[in-house]
C-alpha positions as a Markdown table, in Angstrom:
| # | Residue | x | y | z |
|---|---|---|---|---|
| 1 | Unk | 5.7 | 18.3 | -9.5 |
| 2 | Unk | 7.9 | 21.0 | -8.2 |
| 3 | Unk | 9.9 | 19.3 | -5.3 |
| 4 | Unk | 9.9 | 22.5 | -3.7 |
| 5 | Unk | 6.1 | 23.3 | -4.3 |
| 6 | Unk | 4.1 | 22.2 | -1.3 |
| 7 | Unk | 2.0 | 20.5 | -3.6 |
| 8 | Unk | 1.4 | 16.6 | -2.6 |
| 9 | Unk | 0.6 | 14.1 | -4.9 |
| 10 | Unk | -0.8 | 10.8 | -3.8 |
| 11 | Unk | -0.4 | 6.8 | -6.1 |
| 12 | Unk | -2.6 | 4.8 | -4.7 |
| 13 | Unk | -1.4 | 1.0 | -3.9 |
| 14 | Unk | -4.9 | -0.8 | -2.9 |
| 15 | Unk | -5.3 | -2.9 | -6.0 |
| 16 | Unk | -1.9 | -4.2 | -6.3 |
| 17 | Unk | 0.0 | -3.9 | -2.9 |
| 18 | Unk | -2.9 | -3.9 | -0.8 |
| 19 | Unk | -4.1 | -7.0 | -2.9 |
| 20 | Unk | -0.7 | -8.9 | -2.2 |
| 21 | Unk | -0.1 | -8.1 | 1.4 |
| 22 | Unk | -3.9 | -8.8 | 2.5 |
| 23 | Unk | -5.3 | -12.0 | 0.2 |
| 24 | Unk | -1.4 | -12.8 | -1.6 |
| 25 | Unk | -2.5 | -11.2 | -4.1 |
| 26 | Unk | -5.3 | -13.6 | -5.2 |
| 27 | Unk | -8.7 | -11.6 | -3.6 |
| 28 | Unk | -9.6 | -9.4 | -6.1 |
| 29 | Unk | -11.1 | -9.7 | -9.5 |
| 30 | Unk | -11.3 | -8.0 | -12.7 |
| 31 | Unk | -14.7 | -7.2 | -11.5 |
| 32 | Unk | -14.3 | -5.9 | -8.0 |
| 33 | Unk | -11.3 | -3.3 | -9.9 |
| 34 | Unk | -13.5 | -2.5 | -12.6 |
| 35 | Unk | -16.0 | -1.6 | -10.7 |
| 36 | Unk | -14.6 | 1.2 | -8.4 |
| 37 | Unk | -12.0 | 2.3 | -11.1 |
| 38 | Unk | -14.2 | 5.5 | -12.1 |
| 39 | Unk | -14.5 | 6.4 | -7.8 |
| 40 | Unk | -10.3 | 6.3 | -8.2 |
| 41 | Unk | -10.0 | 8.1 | -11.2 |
| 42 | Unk | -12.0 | 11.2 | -9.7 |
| 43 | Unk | -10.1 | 11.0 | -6.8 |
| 44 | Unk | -7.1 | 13.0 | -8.8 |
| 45 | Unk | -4.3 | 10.8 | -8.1 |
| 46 | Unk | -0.7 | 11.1 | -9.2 |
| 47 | Unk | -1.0 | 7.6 | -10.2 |
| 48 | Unk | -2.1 | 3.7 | -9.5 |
| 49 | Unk | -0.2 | 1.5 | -8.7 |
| 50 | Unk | -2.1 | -1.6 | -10.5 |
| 51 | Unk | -0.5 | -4.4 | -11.7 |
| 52 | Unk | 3.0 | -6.5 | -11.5 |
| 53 | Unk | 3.6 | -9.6 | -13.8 |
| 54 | Unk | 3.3 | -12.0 | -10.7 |
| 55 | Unk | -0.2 | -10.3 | -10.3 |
| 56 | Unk | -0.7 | -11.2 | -13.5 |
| 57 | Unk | -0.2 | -15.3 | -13.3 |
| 58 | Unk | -2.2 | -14.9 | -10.4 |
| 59 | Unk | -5.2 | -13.5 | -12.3 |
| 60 | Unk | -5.0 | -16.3 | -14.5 |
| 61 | Unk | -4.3 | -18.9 | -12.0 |
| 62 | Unk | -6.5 | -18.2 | -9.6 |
| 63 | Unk | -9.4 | -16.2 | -11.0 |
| 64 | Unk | -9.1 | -17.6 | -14.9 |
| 65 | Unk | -9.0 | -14.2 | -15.7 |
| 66 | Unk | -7.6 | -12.4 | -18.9 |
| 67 | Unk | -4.7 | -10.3 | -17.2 |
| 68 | Unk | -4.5 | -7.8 | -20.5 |
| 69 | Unk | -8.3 | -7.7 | -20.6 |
| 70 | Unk | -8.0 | -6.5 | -16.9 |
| 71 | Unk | -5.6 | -3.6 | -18.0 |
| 72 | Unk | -7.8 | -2.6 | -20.9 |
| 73 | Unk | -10.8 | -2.9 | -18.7 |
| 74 | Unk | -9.3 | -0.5 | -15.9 |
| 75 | Unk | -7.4 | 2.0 | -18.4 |
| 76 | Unk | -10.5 | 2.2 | -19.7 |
| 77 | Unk | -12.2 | 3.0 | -16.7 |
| 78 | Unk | -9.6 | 5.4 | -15.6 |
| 79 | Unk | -8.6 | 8.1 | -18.6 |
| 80 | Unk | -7.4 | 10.6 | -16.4 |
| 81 | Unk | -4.8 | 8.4 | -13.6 |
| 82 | Unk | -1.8 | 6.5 | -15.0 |
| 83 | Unk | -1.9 | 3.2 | -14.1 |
| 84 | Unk | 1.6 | 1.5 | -13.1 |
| 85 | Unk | 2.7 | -1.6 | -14.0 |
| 86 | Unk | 5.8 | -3.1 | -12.0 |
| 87 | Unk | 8.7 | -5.4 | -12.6 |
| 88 | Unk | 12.1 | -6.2 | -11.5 |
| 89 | Unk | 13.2 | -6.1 | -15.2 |
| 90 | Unk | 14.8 | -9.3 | -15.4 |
| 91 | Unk | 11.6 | -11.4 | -15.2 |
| 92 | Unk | 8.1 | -11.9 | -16.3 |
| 93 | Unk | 5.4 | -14.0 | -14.4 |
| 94 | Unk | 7.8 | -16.9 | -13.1 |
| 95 | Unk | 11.0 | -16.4 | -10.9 |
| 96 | Unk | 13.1 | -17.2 | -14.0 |
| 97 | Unk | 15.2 | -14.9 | -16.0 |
| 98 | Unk | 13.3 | -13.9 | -19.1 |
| 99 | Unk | 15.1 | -13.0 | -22.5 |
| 100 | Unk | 15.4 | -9.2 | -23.4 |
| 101 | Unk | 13.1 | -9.9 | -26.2 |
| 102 | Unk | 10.7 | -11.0 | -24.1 |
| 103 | Unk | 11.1 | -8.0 | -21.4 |
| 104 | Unk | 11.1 | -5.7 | -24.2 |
| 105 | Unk | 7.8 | -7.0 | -25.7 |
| 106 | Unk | 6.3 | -7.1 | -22.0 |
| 107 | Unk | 6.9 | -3.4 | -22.3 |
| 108 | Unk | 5.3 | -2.6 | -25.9 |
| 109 | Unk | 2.3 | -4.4 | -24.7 |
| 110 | Unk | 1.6 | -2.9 | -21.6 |
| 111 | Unk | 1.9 | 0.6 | -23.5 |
| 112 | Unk | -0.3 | -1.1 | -26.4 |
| 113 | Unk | -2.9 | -1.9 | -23.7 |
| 114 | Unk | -2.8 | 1.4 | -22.1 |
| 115 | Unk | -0.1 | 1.3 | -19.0 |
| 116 | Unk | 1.5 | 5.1 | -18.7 |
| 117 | Unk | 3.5 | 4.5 | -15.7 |
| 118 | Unk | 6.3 | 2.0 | -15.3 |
| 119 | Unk | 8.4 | 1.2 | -11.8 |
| 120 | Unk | 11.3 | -0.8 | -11.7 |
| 121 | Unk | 12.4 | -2.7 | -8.4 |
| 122 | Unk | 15.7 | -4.6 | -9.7 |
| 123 | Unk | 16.9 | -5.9 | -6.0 |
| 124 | Unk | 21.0 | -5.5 | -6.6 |
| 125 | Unk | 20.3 | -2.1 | -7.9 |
| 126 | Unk | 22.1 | -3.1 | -11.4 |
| 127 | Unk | 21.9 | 0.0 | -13.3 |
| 128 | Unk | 23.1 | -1.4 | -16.6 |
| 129 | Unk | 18.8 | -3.5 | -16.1 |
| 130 | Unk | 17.6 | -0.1 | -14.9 |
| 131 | Unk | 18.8 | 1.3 | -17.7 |
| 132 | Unk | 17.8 | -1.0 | -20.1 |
| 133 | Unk | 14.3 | -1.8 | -19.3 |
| 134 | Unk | 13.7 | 2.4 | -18.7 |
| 135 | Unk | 15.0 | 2.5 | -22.4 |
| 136 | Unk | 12.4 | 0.0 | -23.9 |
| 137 | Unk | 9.9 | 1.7 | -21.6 |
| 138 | Unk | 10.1 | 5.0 | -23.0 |
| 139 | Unk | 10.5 | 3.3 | -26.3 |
| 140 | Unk | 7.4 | 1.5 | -26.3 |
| 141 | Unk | 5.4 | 4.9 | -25.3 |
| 142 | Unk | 5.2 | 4.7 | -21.4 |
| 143 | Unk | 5.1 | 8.1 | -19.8 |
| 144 | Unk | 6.6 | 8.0 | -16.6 |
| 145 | Unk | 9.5 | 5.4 | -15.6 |
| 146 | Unk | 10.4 | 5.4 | -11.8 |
| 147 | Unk | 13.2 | 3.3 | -10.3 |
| 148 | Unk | 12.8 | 1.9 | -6.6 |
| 149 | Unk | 16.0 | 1.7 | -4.5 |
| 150 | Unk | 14.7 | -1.2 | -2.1 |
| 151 | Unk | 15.5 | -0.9 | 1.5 |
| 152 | Unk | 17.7 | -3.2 | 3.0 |
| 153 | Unk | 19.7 | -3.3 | 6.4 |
| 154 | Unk | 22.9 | -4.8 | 6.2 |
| 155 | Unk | 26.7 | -4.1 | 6.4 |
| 156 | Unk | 26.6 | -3.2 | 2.0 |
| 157 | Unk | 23.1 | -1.1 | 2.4 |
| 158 | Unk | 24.8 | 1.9 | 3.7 |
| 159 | Unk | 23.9 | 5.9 | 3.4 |
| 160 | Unk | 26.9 | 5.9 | 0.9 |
| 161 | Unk | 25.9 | 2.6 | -0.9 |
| 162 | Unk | 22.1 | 4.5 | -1.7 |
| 163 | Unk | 23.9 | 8.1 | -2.6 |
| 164 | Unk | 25.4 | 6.3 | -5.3 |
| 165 | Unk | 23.1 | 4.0 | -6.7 |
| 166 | Unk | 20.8 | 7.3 | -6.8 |
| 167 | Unk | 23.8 | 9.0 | -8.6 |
| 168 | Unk | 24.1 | 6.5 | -11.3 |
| 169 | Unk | 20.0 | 6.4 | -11.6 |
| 170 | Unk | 20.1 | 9.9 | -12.2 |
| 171 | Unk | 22.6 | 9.5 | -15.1 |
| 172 | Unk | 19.9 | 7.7 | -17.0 |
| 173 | Unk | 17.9 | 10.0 | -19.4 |
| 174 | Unk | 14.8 | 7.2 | -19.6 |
| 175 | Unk | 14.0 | 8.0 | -15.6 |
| 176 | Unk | 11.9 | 10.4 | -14.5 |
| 177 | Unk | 11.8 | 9.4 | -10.2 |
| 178 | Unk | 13.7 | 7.3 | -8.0 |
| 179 | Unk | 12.2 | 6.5 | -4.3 |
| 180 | Unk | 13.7 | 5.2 | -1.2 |
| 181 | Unk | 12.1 | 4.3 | 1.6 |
| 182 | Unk | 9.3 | 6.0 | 0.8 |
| 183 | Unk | 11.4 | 9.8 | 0.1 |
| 184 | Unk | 10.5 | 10.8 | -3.3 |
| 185 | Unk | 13.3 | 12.3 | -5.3 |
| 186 | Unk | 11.9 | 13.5 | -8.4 |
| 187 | Unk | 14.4 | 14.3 | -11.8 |
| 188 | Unk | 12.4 | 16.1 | -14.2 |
| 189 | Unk | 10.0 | 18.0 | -12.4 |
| 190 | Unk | 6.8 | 15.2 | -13.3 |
């Protein structure tokens, strides 16, 4: 997308923030996405914002669900919108660090399994983890990588303190869009 088109694009968040802000992220099944995933996919959205890794322990914990089944089930579903699959890039379903390898593998199976859309919310705004995970992202065959700059208020989160996390975000080749606040900034014209 042209930023200076007046085209608008929409990504849908129902399935996974709507999910975790109204039931924690434990109401809805395999089943309940499967079944409307054709109704999004002729909607025409950008994208889909479906699945984090903490969504994921949750399928499993709570539903006994297959988590990878539930991506293959829903790409499936929907062959013409990217579905999104979100991480901090430091972690994978638990609040512990995971090892690269693991991160990196994480990445080549959620391309393998038909994610085409990656967003990365690393909290301190590190870019040497943006850039990394972006890397193994386009590596592994995802499409689209978009960086969040998280919104914070406090004496550090200033105008100045966004304008260059933004700038060093830009200087990495593996990211197509960064978002703040909910302003889009898009890079390469996607």
């Amino acid at each position: 997308m042209n930023p200076n088109s007046h085209e608008v694009n929409f990504v849908d968040v129902t399935v996974r923030d709507g999910n975790q802000s109204l039931w924690d992220a434990t109401g809805l099944t395999t089943a309940m996405m499967f079944s409307i995933a054709p109704v999004m996919d002729r909607v025409g959205f950008k994208a889909v914002d479906f699945i984090s890794s903490m969504h994921m322990g949750m399928a499993v914990r709570w539903h006994k669900e297959n988590p990878w089944e539930r991506i293959r089930l829903v790409c499936q579903a929907m062959p013409n919108t990217p579905l999104s699959f979100g991480t901090s890039g430091r972690r994978f379903i638990g609040f512990k660090h995971s090892p690269d390898s693991v991160l990196a593998l994480v990445l080549k199976r959620m391309a393998a399994n038909g994610i085409r859309r990656l967003w990365i919310i690393d909290a301190p705004h590190e870019a040497d983890v943006i850039y990394r995970n972006a890397r193994w992202a386009k590596a592994a065959g995802i499409e689209d990588v978009m960086v969040a700059l998280s919104y914070s208020i406090s004496p550090v989160h200033t105008d100045e303190y966004y304008a260059q996390k933004a700038r060093q975000i830009v200087e990495c080749p593996d990211v197509d869009t960064i978002y703040k606040t909910g302003k889009v900034i898009y890079l390469t014209g996607n």
